[in-house]
N, C-alpha and C positions, 0 to 999 in steps of 0.2 A: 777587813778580810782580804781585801787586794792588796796590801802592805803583805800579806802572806803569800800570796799566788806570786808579787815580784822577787819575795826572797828564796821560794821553792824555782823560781825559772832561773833565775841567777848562778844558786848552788846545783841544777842541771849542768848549768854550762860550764862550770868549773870543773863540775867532773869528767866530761865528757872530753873536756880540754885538756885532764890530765894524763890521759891517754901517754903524751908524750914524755914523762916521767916512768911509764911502766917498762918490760924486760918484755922482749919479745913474744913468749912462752902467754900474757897475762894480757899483751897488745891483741893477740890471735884471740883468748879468750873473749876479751871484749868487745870486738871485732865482731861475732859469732852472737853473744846476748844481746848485742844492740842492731842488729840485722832487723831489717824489714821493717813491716807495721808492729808489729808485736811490744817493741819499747813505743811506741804513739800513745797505741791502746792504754797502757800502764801510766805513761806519764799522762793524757789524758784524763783518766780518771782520775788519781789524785788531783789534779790542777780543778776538775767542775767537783769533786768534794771541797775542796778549799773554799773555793769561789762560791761556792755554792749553787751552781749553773751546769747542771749534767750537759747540757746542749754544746756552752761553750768548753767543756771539760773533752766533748768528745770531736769538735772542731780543730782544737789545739791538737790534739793525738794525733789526727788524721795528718796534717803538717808535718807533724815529728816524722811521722813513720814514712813520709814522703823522703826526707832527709837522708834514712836508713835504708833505703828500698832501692832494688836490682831491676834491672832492664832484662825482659823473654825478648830478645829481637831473632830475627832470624837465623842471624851467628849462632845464637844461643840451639834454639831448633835443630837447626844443623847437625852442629853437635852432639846432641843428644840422641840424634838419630846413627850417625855414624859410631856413638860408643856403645849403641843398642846391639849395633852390628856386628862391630868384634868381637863385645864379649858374649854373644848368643851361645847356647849350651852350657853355660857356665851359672858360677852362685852369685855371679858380681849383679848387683842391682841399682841400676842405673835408672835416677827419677827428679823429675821438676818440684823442687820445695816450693810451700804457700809464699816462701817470699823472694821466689825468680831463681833461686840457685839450681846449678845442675850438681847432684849429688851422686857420685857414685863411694857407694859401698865394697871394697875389696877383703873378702876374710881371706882365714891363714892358709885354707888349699892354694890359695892365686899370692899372696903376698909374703908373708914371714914363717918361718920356721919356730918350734915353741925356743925362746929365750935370745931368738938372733933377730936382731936387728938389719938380717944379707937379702934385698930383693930377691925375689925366686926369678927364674926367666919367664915364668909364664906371664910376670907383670910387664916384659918388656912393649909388646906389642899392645898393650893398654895406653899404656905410659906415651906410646910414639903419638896414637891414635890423639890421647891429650894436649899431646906439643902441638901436633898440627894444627888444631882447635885454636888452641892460644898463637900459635905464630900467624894464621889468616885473619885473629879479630883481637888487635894489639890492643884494645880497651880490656880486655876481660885481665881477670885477677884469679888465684886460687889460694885456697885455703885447706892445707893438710892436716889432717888430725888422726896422732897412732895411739892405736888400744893394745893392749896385752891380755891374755887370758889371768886366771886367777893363780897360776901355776909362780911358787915363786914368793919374794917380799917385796915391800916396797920400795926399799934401798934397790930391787934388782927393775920392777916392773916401773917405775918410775921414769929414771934415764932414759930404759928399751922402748917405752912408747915414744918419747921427743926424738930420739934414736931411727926411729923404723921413720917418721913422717921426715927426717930433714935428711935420711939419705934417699929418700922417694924426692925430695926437691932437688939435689945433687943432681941425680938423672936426669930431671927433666931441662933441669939447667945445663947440663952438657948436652942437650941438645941445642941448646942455644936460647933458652925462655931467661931472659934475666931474674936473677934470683931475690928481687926489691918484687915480684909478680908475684912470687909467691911466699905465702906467712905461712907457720908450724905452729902447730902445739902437741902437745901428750897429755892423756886421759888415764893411763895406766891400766887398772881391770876397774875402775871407777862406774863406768860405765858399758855394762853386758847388755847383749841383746837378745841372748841363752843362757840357760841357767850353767854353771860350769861345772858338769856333770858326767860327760862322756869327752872321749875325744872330737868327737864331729862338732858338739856345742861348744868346746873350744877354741876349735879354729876357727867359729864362728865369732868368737870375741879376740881373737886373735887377727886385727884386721886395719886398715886405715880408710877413714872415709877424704873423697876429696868432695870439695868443693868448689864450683866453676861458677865466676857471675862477671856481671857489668855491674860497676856504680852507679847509682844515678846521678850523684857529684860528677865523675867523668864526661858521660853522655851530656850534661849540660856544659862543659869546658869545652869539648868538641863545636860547639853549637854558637858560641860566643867566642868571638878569638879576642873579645879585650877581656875575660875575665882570668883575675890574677889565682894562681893555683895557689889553696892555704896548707901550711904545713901538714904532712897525714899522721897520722894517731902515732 
């Protein structure tokens, strides 16, 4: 049975490792499913059904998710509170995910127009609000992800989502954020968060979420100056 648990931990880490074979678009996804505890929990529990040791199945996970998992430091705090503040009166919803990320939600009133991929202005002052976040706590990372309403094919909504999150990286990078800080993906109308029904529930899937975090990888590079940085995903 542990001839089994060492070839499920094995082909983990091969996969995990493959990371650097993938296309950026697939690097962001993965990136995003292997966040936090959530892959521990999972790998976890297959490893104490293998073994047959729920105890050590859920030991293991808790490690994993150690691995995968974001730092709430004060930076982070901060943050969250100054993008509470700008975008106040507004739809942008701005919130601390279960596994340390600062999430904000931007729809299509504050972000895109239906079928363009052109920042609106009202994103600009968000967007700064962002930079300066990341310019005062150089560990932190982001991750853009653009949706498109249902409006449209997929040949069209496809592009327009990777389209809307890599010209929101442009921005942020001509501010001066190296562009290796921030990954991209696109969602297309895959994933709604309204049914797309009216126009208002449209704009509402018409929208990019960002994502703000510390690694836990980093924070312990920080902390260790002999330890050698490994290749990233």
């Amino acid at each position: 049975m542990y001839k089994k648990l060492i070839v499920f931990v094995v082909i983990l880490t091969l996969g995990l490792g493959g990371c650097a074979s993938m296309n950026e678009s697939q690097q962001s996804t993965a990136k995003g499913t292997a966040a936090g505890t959530g892959i521990g929990a999972a790998v976890g529990a297959v490893i104490g059904a293998l073994a047959g040791d729920p105890a050590l199945g859920a030991g293991i996970g808790a490690g994993v998710g150690l691995v995968g998992g974001y730092i709430w430091s004060s930076h982070m705090e901060k943050q969250k509170k100054e993008l509470e503040a700008v975008t106040a009166g507004t739809d942008i919803e701005v919130t601390q995910t279960e596994n340390n990320m600062l999430k904000m939600n931007i729809p299509g009133d504050f972000s895109f127009d239906i079928g363009s991929a052109r920042i609106k202005p009202n994103m600009h002052p968000v967007l700064n609000s962002l930079t300066a976040g990341l310019m005062s706590n150089p560990i932190s990372q982001v991750m853009i992800i653009g949706h498109t309403d249902n409006t449209g094919s997929d040949e069209v909504n496809n592009p327009l989502s990777i389209n809307r999150a890599g010209n929101t990286r442009t921005y942020i990078a001509s501010q001066g954020i190296p562009s290796s800080r921030i990954a991209i993906d696109g969602r297309s109308s895959y994933e709604p968060i309204a049914p797309n029904d009216s126009p208002a529930n449209r704009a509402k899937n018409r929208r990019i979420e960002v994502f703000m975090y510390e690694p836990q990888q980093q924070q312990s590079q920080q902390q260790s100056p002999q330890y050698q940085p490994q290749p990233a995903y």
